[in-house]
GUMI-116943 format. One record per atom (N, C-alpha, C, O, CB): chain; residue number from 1; residue in one letter; z, x, y. Coordinates in steps of 0.001 Angstrom, whole numbers. Each point is the difference from the previous one (the first is absolute). Last residue first. Glycine has a CB too. Layout:
BEGIN
<"A",NUM,"A",<Z,X,Y>>
...
! end
This chain:
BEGIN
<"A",120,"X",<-5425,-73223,60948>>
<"A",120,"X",<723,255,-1206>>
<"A",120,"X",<951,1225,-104>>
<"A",120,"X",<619,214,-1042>>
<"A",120,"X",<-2520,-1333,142>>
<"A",119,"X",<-630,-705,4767>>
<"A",119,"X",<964,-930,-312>>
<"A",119,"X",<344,498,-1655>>
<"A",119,"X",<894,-655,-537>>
<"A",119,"X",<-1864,-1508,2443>>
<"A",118,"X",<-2022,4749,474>>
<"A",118,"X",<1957,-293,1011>>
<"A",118,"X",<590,-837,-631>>
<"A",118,"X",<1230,-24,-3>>
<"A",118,"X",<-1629,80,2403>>
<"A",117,"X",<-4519,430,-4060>>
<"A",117,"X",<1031,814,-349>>
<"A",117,"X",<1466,653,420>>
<"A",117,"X",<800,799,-487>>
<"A",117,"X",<-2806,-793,-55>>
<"A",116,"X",<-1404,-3521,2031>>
<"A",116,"X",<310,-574,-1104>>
<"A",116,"X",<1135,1064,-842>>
<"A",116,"X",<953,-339,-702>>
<"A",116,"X",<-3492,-1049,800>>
<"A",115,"X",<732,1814,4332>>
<"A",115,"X",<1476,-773,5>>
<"A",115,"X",<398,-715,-1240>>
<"A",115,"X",<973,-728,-197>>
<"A",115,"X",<-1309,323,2546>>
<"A",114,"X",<-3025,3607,-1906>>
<"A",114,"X",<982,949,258>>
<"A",114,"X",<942,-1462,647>>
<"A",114,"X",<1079,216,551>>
<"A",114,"X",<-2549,2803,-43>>
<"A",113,"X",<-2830,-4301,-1531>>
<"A",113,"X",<361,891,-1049>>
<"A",113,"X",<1331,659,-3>>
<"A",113,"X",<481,323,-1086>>
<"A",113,"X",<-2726,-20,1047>>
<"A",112,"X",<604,-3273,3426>>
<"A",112,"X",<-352,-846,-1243>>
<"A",112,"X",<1016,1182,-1253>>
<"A",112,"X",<988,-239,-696>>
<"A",112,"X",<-4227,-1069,1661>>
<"A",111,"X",<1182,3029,3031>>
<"A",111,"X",<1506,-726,318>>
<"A",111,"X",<583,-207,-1094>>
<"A",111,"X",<982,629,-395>>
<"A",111,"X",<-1526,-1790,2195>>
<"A",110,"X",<-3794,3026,-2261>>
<"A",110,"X",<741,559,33>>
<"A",110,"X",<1605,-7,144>>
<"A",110,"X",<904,714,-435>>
<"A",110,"X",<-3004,-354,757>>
<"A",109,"X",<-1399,-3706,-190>>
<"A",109,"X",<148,470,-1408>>
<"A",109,"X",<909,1159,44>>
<"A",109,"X",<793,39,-940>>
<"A",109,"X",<-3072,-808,221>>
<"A",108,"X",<799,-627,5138>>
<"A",108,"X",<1097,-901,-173>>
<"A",108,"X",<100,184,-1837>>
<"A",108,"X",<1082,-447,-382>>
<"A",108,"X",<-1596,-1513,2943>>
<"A",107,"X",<-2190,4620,66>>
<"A",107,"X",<1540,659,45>>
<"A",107,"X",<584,-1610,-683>>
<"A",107,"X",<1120,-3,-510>>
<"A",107,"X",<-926,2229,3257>>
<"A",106,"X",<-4626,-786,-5298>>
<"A",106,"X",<864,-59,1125>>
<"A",106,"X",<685,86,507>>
<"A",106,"X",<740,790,-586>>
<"A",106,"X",<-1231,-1149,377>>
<"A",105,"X",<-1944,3645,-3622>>
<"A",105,"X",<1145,-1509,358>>
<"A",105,"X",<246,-311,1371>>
<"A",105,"X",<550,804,752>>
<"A",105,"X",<863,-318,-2669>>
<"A",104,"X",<-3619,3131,-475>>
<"A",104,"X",<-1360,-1286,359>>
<"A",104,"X",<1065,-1189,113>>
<"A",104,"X",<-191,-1214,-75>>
<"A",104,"X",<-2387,2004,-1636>>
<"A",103,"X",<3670,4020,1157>>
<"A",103,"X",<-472,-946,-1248>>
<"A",103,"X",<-835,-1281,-202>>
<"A",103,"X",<-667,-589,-850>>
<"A",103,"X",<2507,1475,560>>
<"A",102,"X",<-876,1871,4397>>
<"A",102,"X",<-747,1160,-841>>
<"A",102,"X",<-849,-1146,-1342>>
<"A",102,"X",<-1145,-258,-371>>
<"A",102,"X",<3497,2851,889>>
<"A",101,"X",<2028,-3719,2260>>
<"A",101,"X",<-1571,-496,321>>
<"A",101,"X",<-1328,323,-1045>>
<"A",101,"X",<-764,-734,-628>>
<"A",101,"X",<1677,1160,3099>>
<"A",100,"X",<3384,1037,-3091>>
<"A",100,"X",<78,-1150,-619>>
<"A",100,"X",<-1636,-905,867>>
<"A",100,"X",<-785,-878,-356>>
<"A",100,"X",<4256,1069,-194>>
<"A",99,"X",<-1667,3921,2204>>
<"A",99,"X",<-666,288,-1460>>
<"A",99,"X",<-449,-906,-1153>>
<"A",99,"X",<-683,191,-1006>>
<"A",99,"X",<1961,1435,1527>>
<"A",98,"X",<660,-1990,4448>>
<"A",98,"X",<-1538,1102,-361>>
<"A",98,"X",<-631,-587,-1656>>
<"A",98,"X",<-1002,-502,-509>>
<"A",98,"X",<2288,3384,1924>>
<"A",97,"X",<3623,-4239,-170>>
<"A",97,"X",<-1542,-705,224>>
<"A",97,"X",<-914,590,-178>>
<"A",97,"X",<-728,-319,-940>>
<"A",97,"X",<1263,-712,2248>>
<"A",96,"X",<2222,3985,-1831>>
<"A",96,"X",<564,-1011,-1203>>
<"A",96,"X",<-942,-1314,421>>
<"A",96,"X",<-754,-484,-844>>
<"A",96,"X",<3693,1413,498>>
<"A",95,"X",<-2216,2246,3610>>
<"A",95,"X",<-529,703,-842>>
<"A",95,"X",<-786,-1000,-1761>>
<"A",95,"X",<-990,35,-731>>
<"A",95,"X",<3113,2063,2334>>
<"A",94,"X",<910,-3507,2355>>
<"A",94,"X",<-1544,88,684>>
<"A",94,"X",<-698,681,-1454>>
<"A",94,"X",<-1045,-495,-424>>
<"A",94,"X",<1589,1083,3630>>
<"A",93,"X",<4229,-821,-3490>>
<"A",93,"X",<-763,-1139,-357>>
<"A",93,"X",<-944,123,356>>
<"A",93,"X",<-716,-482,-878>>
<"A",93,"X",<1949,-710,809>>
<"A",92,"X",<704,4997,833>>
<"A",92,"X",<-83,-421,-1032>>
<"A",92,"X",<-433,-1226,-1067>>
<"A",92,"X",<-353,-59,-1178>>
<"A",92,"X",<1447,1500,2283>>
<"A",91,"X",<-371,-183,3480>>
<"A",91,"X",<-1632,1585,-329>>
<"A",91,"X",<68,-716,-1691>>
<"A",91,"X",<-1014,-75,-694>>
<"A",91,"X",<1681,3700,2494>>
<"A",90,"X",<3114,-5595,297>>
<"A",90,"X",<-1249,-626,282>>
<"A",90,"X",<-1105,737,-495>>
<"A",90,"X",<-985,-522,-523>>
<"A",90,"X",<1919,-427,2385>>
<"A",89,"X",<3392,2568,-2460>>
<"A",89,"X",<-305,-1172,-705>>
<"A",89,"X",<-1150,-660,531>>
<"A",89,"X",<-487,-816,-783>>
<"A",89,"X",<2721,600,232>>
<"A",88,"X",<-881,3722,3225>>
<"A",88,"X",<-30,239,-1724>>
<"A",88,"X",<-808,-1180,-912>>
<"A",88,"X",<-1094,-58,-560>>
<"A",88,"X",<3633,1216,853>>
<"A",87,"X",<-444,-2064,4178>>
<"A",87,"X",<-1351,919,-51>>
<"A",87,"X",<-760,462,-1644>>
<"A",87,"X",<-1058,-196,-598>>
<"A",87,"X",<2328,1277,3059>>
<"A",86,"X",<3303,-2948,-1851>>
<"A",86,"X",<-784,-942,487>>
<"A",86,"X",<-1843,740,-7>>
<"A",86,"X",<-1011,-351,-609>>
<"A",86,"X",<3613,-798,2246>>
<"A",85,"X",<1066,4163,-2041>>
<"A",85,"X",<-800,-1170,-1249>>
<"A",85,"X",<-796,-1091,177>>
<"A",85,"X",<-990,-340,-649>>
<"A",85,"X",<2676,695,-300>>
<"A",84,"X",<-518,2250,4722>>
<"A",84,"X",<-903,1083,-581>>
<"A",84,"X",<138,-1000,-1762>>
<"A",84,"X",<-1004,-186,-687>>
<"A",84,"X",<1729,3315,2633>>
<"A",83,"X",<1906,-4740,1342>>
<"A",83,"X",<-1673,-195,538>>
<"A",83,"X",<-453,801,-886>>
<"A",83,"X",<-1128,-402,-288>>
<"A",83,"X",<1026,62,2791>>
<"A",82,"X",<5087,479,-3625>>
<"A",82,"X",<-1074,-1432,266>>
<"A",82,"X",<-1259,203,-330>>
<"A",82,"X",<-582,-127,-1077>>
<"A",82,"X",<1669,-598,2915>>
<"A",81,"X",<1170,4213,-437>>
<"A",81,"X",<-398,35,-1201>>
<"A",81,"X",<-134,-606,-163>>
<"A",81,"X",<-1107,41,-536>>
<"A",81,"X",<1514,857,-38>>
<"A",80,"X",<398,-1064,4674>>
<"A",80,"X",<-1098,1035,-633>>
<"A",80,"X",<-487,-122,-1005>>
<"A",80,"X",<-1208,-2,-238>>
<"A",80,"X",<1984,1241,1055>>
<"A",79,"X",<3472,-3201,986>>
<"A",79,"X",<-1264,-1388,209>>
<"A",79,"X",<-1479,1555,-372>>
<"A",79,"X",<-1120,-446,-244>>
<"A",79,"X",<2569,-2284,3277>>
<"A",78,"X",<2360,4743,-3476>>
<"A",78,"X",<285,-1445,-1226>>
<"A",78,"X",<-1258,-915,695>>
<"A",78,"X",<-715,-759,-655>>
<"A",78,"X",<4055,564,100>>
<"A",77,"X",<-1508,5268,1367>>
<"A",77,"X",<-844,-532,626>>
<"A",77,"X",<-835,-2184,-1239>>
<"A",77,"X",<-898,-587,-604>>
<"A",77,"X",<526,4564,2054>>
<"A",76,"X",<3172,1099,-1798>>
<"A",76,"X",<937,-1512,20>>
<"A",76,"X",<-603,-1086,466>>
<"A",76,"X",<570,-1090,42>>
<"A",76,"X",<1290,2167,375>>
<"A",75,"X",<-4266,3290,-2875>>
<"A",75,"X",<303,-664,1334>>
<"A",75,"X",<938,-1081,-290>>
<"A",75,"X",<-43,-738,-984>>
<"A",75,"X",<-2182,1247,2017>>
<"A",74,"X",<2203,3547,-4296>>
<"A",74,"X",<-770,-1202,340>>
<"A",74,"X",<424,-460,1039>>
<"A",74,"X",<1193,125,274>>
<"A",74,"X",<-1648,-650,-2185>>
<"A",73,"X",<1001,6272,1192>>
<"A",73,"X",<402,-1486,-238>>
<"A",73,"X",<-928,-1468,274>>
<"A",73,"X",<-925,17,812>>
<"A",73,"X",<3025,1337,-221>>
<"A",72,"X",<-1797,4881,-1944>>
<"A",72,"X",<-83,-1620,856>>
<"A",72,"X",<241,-889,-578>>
<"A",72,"X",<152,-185,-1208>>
<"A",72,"X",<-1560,543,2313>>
<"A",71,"X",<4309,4189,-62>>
<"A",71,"X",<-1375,-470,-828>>
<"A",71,"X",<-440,-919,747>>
<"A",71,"X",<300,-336,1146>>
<"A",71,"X",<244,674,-3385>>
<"A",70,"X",<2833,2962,3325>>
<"A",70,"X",<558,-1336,-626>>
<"A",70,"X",<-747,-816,-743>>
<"A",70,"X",<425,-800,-833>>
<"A",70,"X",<762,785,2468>>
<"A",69,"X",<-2275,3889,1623>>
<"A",69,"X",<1175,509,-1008>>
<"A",69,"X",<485,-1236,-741>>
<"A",69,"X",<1077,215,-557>>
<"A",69,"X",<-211,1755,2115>>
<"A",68,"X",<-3368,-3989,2766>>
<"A",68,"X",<-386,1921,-798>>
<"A",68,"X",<1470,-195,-694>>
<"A",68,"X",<951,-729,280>>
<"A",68,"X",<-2568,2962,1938>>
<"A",67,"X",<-880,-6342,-2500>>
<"A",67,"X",<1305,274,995>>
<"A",67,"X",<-89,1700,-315>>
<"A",67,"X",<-208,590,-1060>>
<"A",67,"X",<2121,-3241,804>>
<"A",66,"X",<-6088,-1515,-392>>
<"A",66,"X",<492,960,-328>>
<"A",66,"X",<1523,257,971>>
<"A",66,"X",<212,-564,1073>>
<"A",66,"X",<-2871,1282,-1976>>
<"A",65,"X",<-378,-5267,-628>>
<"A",65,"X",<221,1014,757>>
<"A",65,"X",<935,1626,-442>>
<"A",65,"X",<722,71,-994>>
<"A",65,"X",<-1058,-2468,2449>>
<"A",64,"X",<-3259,-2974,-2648>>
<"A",64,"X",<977,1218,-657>>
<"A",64,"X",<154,883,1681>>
<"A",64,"X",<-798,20,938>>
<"A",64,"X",<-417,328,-4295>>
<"A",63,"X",<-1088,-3640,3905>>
<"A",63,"X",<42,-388,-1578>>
<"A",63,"X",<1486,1049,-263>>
<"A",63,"X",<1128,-181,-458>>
<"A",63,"X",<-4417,-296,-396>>
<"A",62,"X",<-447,1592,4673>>
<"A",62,"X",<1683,-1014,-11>>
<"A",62,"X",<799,-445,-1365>>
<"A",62,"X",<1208,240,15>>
<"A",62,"X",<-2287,-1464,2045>>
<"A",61,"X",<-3189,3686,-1430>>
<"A",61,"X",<-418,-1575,376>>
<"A",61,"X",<1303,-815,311>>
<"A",61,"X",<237,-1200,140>>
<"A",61,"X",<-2375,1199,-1801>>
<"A",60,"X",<1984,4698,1100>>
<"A",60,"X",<-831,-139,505>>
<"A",60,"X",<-429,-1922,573>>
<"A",60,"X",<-491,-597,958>>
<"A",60,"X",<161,3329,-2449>>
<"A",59,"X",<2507,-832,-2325>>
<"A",59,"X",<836,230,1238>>
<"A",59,"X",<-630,-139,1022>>
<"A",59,"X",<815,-337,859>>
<"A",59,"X",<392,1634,-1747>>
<"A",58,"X",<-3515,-2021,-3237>>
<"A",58,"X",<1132,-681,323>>
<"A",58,"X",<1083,341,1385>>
<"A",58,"X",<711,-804,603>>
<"A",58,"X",<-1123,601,-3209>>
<"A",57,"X",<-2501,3372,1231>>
<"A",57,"X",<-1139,-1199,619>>
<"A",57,"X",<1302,-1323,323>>
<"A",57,"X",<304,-479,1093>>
<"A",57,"X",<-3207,1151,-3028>>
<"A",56,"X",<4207,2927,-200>>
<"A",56,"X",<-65,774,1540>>
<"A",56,"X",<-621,-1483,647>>
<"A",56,"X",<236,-537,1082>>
<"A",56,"X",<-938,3795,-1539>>
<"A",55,"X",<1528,-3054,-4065>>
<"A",55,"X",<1410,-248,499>>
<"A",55,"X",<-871,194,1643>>
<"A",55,"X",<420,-728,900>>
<"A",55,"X",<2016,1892,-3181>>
<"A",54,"X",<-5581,129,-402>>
<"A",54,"X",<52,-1493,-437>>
<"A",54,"X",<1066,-408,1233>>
<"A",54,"X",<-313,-705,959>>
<"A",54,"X",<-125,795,-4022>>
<"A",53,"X",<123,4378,2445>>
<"A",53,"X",<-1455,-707,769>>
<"A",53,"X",<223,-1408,256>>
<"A",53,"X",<-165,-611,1055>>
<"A",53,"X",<-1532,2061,-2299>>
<"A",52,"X",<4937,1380,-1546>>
<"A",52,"X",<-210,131,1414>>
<"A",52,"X",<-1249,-790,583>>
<"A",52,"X",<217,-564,1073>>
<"A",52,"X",<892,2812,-1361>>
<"A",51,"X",<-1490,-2360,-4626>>
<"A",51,"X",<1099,-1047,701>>
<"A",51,"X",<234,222,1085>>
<"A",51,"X",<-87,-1041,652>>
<"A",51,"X",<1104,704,-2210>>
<"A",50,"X",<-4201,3300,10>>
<"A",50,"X",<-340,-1026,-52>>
<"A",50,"X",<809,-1413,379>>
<"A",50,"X",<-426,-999,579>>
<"A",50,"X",<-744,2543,-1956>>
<"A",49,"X",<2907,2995,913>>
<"A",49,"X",<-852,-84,1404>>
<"A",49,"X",<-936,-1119,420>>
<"A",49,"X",<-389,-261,1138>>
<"A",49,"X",<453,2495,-1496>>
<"A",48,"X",<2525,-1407,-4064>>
<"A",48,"X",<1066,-423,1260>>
<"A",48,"X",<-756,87,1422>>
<"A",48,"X",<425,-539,1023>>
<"A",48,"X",<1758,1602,-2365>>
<"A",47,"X",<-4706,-2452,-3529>>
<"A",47,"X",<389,1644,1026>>
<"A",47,"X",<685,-539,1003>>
<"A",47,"X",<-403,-951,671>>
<"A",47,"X",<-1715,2532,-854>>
<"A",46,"X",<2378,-4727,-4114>>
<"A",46,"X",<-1226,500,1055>>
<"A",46,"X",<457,1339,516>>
<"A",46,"X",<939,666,-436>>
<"A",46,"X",<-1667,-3096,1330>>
<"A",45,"X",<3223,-1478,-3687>>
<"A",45,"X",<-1255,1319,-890>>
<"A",45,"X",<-563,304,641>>
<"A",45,"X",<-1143,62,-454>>
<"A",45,"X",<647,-542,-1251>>
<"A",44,"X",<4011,-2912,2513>>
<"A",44,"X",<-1501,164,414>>
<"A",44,"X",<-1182,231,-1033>>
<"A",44,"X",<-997,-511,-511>>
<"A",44,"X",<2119,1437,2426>>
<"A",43,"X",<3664,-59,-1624>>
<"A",43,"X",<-11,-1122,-472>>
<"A",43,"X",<-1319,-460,53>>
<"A",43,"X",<-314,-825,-857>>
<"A",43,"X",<2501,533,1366>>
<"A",42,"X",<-1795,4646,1827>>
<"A",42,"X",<353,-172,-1857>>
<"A",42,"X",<294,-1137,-769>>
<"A",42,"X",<35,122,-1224>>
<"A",42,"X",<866,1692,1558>>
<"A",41,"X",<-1122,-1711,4792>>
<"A",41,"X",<-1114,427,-792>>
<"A",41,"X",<-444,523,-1371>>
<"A",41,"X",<-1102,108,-537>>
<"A",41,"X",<1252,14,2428>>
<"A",40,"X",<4009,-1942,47>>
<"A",40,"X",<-1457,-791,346>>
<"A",40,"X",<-1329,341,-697>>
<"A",40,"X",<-820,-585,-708>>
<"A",40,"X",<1788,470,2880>>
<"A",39,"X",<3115,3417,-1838>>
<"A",39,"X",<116,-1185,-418>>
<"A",39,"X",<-1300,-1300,-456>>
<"A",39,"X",<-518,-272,-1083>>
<"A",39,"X",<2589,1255,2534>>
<"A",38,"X",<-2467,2345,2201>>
<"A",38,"X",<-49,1210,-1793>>
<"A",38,"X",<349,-1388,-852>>
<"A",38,"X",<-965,-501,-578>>
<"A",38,"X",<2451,3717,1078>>
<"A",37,"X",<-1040,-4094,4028>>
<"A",37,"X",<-1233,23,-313>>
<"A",37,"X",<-128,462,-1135>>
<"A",37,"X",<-1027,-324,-597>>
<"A",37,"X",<455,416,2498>>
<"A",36,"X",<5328,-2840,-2024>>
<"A",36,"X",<-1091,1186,1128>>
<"A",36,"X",<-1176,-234,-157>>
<"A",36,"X",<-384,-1045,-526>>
<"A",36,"X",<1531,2952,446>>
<"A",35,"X",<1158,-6478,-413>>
<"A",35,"X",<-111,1443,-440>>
<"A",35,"X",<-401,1029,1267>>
<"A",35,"X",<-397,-32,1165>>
<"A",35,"X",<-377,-919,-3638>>
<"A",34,"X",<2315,-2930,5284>>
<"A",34,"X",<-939,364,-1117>>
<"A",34,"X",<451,1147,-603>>
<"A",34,"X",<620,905,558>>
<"A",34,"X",<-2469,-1842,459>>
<"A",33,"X",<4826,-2765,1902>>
<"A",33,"X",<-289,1662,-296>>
<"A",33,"X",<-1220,333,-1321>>
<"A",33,"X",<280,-4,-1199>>
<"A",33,"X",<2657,446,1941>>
<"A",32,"X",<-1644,-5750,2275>>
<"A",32,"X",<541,1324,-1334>>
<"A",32,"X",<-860,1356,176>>
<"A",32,"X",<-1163,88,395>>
<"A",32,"X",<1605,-2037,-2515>>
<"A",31,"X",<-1068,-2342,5144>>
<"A",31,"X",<1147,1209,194>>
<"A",31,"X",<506,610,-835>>
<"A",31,"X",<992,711,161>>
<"A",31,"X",<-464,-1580,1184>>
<"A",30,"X",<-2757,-3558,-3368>>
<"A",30,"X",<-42,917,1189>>
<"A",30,"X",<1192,892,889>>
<"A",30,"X",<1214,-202,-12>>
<"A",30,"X",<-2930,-1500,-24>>
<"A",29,"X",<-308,1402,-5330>>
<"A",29,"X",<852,-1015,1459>>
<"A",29,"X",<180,-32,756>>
<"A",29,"X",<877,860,91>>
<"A",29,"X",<-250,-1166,-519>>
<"A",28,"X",<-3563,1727,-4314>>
<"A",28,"X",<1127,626,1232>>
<"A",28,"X",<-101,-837,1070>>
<"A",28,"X",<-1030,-423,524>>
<"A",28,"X",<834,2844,-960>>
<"A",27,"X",<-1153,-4682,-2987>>
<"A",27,"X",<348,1433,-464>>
<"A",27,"X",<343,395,567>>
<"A",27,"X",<1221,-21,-153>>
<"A",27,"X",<-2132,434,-778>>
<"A",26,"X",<-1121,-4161,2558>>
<"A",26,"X",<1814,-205,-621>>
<"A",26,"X",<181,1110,-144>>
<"A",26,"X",<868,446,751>>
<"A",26,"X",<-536,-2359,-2077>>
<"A",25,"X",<-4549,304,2261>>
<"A",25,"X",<351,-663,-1075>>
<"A",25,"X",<1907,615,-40>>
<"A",25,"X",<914,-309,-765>>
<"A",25,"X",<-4054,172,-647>>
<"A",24,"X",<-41,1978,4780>>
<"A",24,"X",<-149,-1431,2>>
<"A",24,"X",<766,-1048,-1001>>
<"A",24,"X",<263,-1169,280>>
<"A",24,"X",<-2364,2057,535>>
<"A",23,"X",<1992,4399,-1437>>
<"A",23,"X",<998,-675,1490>>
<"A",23,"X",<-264,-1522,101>>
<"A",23,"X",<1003,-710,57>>
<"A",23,"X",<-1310,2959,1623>>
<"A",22,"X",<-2176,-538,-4888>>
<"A",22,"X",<1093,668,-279>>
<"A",22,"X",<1428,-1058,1134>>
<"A",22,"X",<905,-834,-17>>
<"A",22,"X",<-2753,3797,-660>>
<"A",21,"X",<-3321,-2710,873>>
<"A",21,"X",<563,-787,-516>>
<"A",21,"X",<1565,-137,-334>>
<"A",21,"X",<579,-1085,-38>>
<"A",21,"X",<-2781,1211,-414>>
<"A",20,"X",<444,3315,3223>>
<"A",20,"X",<279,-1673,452>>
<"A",20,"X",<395,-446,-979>>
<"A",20,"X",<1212,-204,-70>>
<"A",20,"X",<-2735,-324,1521>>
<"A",19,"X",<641,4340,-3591>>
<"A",19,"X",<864,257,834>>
<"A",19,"X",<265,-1629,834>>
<"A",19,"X",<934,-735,-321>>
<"A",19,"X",<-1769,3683,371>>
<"A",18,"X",<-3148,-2239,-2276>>
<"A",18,"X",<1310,-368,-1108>>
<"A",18,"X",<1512,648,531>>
<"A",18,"X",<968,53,-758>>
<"A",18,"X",<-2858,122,-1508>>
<"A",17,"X",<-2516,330,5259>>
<"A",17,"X",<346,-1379,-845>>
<"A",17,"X",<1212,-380,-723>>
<"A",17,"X",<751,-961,165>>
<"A",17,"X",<-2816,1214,-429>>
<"A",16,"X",<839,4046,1879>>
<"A",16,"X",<723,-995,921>>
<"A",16,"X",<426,-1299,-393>>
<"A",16,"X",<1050,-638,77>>
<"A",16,"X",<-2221,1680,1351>>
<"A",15,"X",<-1258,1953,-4788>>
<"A",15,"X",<1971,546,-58>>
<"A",15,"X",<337,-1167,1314>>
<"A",15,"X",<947,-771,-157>>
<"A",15,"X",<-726,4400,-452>>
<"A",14,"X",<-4631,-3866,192>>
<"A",14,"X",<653,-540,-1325>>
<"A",14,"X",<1297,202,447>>
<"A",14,"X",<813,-877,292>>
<"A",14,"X",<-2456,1430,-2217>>
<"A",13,"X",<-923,2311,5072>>
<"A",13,"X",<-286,-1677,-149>>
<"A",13,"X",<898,-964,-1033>>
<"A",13,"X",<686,-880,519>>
<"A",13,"X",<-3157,1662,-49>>
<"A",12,"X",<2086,3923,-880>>
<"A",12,"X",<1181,-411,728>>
<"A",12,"X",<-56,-1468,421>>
<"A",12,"X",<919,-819,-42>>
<"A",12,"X",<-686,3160,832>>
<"A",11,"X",<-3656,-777,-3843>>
<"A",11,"X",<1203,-424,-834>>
<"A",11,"X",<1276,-200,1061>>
<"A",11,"X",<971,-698,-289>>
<"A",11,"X",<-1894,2128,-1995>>
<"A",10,"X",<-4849,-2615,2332>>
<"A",10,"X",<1588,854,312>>
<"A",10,"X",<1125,-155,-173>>
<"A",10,"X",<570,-1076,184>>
<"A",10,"X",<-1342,1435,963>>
<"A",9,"X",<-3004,-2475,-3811>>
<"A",9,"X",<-7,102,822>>
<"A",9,"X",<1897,908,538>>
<"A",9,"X",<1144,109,-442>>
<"A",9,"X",<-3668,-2361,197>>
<"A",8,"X",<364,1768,-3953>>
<"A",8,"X",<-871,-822,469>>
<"A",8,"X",<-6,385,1379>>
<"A",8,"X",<-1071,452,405>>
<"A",8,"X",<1352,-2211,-2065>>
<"A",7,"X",<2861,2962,-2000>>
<"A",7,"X",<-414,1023,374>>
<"A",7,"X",<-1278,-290,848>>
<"A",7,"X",<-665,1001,267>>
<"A",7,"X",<1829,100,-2194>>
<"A",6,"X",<3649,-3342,1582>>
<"A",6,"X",<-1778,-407,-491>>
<"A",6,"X",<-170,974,238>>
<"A",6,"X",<761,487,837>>
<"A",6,"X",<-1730,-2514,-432>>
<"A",5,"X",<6534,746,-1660>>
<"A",5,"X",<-1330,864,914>>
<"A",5,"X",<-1504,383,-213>>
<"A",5,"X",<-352,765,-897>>
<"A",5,"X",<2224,103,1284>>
<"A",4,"X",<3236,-2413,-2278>>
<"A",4,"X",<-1728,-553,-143>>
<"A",4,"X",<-684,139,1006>>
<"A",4,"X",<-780,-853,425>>
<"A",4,"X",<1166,-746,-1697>>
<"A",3,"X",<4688,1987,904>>
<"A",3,"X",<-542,-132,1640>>
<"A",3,"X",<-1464,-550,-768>>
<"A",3,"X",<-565,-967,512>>
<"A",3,"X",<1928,3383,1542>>
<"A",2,"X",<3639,-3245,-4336>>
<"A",2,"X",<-1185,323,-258>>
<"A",2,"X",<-720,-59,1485>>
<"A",2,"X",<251,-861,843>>
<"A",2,"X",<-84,2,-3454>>
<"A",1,"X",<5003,1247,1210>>
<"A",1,"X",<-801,-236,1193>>
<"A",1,"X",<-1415,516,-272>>
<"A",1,"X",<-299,1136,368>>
<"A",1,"X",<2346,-955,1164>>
! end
């Protein structure tokens, strides 16, 4: 479980990220039981106060919840985690136009380009 963590920008920022991604893509499922924080944060390489922050924000947004004495857990919350890839994936194509603008490509060269590379 490589995390590659930028030293660019905040790293609990990063850890949320690669936490959704985590949950969005399957890794943990919903209503599973997360590592601990000591756990996490040694698959990490960070300070367990750096993963508390991260986990706290996630709880915070629902994503995750806590049970005292039992840890936390992913929401069973299935149309959530939906919206939040669904969400994902857009910051991601918006991004991916940006940049393909940048190059001086239209959107229909841009179409052009990414249905020439679906189809192989």
């Amino acid at each position: 479980m490589s995390w590659n963590l930028d030293a660019d920008r905040p790293i609990f920022i990063q850890i949320i990220e690669h936490l959704q991604n985590d949950i969005v893509s399957g890794v943990f499922k919903p209503g599973e039981k997360l590592p601990s924080v000591r756990d996490l944060a040694s698959y990490a390489s960070v300070n367990p106060n750096t993963m508390q922050r991260a986990l706290s924000e996630l709880e915070r947004t629902g994503l995750v919840h806590s049970e005292r004495t039992s840890g936390r857990f992913i929401t069973e919350d299935i149309n959530m985690i939906g919206e939040l890839k669904t969400s994902l994936a857009t910051a991601q194509i918006q991004e991916f136009i940006q940049k393909m603008e940048k190059l001086g490509l239209s959107k229909e060269e841009i179409l052009n380009l990414v249905q020439k590379y679906t189809r192989e």
